[in-house]
N, C-alpha and C positions, 0 to 999 in steps of 0.2 A: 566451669570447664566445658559442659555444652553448648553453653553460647557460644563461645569461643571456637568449637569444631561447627558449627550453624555456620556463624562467619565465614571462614575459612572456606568450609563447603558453597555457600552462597558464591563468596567473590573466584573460586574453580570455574564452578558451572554458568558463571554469567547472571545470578538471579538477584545478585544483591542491589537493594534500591538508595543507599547512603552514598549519594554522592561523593560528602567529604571521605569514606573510605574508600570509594571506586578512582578518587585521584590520589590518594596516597599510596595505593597498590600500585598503582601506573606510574606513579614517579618511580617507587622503589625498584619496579621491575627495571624500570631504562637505567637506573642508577648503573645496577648492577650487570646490564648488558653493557653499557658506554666503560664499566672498569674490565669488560671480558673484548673491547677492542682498540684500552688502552695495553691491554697484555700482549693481545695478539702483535699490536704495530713496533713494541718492544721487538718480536722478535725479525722485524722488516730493517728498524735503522738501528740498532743495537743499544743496550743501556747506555751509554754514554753520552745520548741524545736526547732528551726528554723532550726539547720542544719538537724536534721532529715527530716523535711518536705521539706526542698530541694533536697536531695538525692530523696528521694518518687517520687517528683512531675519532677524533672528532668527522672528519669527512666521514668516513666512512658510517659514523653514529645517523649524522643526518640524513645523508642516504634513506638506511634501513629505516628512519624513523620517520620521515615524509611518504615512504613507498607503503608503511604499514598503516598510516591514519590512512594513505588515500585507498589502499583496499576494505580497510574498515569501515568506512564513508559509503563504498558501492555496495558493501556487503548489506550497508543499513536500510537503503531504499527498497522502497516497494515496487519494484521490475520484475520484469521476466527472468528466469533462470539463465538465456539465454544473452542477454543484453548484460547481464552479470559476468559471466565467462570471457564475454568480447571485451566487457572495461577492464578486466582485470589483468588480458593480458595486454592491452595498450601499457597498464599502467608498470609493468612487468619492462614492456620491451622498451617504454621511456626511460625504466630504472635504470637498466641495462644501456644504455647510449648516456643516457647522462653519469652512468659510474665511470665508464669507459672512457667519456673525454675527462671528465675534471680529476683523474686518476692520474689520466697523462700529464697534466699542466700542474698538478700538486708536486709529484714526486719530480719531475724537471726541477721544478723552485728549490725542492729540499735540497737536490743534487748538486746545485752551488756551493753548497758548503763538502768541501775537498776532503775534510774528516768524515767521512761516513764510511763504515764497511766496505770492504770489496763488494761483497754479493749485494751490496741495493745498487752500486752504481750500475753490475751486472745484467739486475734487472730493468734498471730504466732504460740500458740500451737497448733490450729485446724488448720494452711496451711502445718504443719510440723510430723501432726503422723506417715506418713509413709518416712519421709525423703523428698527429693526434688519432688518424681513424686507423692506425695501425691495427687495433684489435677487433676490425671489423675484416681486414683484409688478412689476419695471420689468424686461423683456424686456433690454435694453440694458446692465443692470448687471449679470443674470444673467449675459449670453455676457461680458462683460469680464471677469468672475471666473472664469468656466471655462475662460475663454482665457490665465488668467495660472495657472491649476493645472494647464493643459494641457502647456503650455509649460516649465514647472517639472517634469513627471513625466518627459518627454518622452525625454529622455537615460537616465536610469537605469533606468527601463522598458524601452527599446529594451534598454539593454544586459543585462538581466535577463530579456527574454523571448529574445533569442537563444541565450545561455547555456542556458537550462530545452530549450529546442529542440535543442541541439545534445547537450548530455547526454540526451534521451531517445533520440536516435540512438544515442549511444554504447551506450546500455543496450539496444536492438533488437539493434543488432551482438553483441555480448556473448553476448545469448540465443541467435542462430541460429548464433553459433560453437558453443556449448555444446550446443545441437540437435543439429549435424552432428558434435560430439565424439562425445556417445552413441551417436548410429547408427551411428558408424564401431565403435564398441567392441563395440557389437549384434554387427554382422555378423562383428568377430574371433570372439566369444565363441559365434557358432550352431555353430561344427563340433564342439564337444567335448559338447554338448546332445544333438545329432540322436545322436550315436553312444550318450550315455546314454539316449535315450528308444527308440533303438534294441532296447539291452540289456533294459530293462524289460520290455520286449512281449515277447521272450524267455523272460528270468525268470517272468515270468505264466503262461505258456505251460505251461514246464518242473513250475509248481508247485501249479495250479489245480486239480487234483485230490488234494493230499498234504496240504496246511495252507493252508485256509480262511483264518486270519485273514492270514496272512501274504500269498497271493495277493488280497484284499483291500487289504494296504496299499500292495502293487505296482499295484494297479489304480487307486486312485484319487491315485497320485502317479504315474503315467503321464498319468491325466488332468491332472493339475498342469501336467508338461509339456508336455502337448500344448494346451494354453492359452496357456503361456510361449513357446512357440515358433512357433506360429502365428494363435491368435487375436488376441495382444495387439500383434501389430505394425501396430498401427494407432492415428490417433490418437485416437479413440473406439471402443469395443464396449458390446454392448447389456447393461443391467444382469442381464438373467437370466445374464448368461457370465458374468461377475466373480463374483456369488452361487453360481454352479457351481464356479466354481473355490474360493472361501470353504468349500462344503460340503465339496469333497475335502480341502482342508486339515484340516476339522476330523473328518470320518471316523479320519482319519490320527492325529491327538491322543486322539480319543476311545478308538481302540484302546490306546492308551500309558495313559490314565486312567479306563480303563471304571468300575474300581472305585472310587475318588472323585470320581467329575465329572459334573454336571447337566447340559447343554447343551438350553436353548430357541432354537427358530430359528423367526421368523416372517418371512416373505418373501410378500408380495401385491403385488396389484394391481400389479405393475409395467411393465406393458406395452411401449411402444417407447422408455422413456425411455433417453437413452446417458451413456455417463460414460469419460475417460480410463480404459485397461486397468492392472491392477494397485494401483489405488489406494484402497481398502480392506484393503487384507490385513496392511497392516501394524498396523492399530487393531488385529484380531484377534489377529496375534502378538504385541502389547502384552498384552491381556488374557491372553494364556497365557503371557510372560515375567514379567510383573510381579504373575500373580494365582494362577492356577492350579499353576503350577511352583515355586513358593515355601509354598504351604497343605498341611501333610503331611494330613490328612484330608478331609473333605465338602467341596467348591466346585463354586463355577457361575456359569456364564455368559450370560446371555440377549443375543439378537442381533436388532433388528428395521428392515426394510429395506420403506418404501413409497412411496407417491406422493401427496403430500399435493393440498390441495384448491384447491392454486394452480399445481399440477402441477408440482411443485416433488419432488428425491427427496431422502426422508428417511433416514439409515442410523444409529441408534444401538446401543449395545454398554453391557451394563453387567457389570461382573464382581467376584466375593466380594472384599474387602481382605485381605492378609497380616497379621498381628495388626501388626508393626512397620513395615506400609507406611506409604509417606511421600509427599509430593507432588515430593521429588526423584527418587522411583523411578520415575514418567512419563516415555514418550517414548525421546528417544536420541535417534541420528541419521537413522533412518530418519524417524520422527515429523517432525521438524526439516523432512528434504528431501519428506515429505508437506503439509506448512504451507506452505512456499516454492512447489513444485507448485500447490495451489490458488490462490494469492497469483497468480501467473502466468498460471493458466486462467481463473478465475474471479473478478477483480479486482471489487469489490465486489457478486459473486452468489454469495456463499456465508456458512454460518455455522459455524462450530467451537468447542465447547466443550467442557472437560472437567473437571470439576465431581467433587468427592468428599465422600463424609463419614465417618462412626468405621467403617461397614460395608463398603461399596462403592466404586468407579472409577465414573464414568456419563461417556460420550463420546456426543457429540450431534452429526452433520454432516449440514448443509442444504446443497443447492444449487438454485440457481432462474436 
């Protein structure tokens, strides 16, 4: 019996994931609307007509049921709030013109047959004085036709925008469980950091005067850490620190590949723009997993970060191809959980691309 109200409740609320019962609920509900406007059309051409009132109540089925998938359809996309609104009433005021003529042109047809009630042929004369756009030009016919699509949306709508609503909930929840996962895993994970970035500053210390490059590569992966650990716990940091933290990475690789590696780095104009912390670096470790660390001789990277002229920040990355690179050797998971991240922050203000050809990787991120 619980299972039973689970279901029940699941296919209400929008949550249930059984396809084959998400379409047998959606057949049975249209069953039962298409026999509530085979009733209704009963009472337009009278029982004594049954194909007429089939014809009526079919029209009028398809209607409601093309006008509901295709607000279903905009509801589904990932747009703006606002671009939502605008589709929905195109798709509202196409309903509306398309109920309006094929209304006219049905019930004319029916009207041939001499046997129909007084009041339907009544009303065909009043949907017909001015020809088909009559009920664009008679106020009266107008509201009668948006009262009868009104009232036919009326139910399925309801149940379809509470659904959309209460799954967005769900999906808020979700996020700020998974929020409070992270941080909670943050704060396990700062004790055994501080004591490595601890050690570092040590190690520098002990070696700053013996090997150069080596107290080099301690320094600026001290600076790593001291980014990771207290600049970036926040939910924005200013673009010059993410780019600071970028160079110390690549200090660090440059030392590993001084002897085949070009590395271009233009960084301007960037002023006070901000950006979630840490969320570049993985494009960069891309470029050095997938480019650089697979090429046994000459390669290079170029890396350009500005502020475009709609103040918008621009970061791209282009780096040599591996002779047998492929476009499956893009990304992973970190790439993955950097896509989802923007997807999240920046829900249609941003742009990602990443584009190849026989020589190069080219990664291109917009945000505005």
């Amino acid at each position: 019996m619980s299972s039973i109200v689970n279901q029940t409740t699941a296919i209400l609320l929008g949550t249930n994931k059984n396809k084959i019962v998400t379409i047998a609920t959606h057949l049975i509900f249209w069953i039962c609307i298409f026999q509530w406007f085979l009733f209704q059309a009963r009472w337009v051409s009278g029982d004594q007509h049954p194909e007429a009132a089939y014809l009526i109540g079919l029209h009028k089925y398809i209607i409601i049921l093309s006008c509901f998938y295709s607000i279903s359809y905009v509801l589904g996309r990932k747009i703006s709030d606002l671009k939502i609104g605008i589709y929905i009433l195109l798709i509202l005021v196409f309903t509306l013109f398309l109920y309006g003529t094929t209304v006219y042109l049905l019930y004319n047809y029916i009207n041939q047959d001499k046997t129909l009630p007084g009041y339907y042929r009544f009303f065909v004369k009043n949907i017909s004085q001015f020809g088909m756009w009559t009920f664009v030009k008679e106020n009266e016919i107008l509201y009668f036709h948006f009262e009868q699509l009104g009232l036919a949306l009326f139910p399925p709508l309801t149940i379809k925008i509470f659904r959309v609503a209460f799954q967005s909930k769900i999906e808020k929840l979700k996020l700020e469980k998974n929020n409070l996962e992270l941080e909670l895993n943050f704060l396990r994970s700062q004790i055994n950091p501080h004591f490595l970035f601890n050690t570092l500053n040590s190690v520098y210390s002990l070696i700053e005067d013996k090997d150069e490059v080596a107290a080099s590569i301690v320094f600026s992966l001290s600076n790593m850490m001291r980014y990771a650990l207290y600049d970036s716990n926040t939910s924005e940091v200013e673009v010059n620190k993410e780019l600071n933290f970028i160079k110390s990475y690549i200090d660090i690789q440059n030392i590993r590949h001084s002897k085949r590696l070009s590395i271009e780095m233009d960084f301007t104009n960037m002023y006070d723009f901000k950006i979630p912390p840490l969320l570049l670096i993985n494009f960069v470790e891309n470029a050095f997993k997938h480019g650089v660390d697979k090429i046994a001789k000459d390669s290079w990277i170029r890396i350009k970060a500005s502020i475009d002229n709609g103040n918008g920040f621009c970061f791209q990355i282009s780096n040599l191809k591996p002779a047998n690179g492929s476009p499956k050797s893009i990304g992973g998971i970190g790439f993955s959980n950097t896509k989802r991240r923007l997807n999240i922050l920046y829900p249609q203000r941003h742009l990602l691309e990443v584009k190849e050809d026989e020589l190069t990787y080219n990664l291109l991120l917009k945000i505005w």
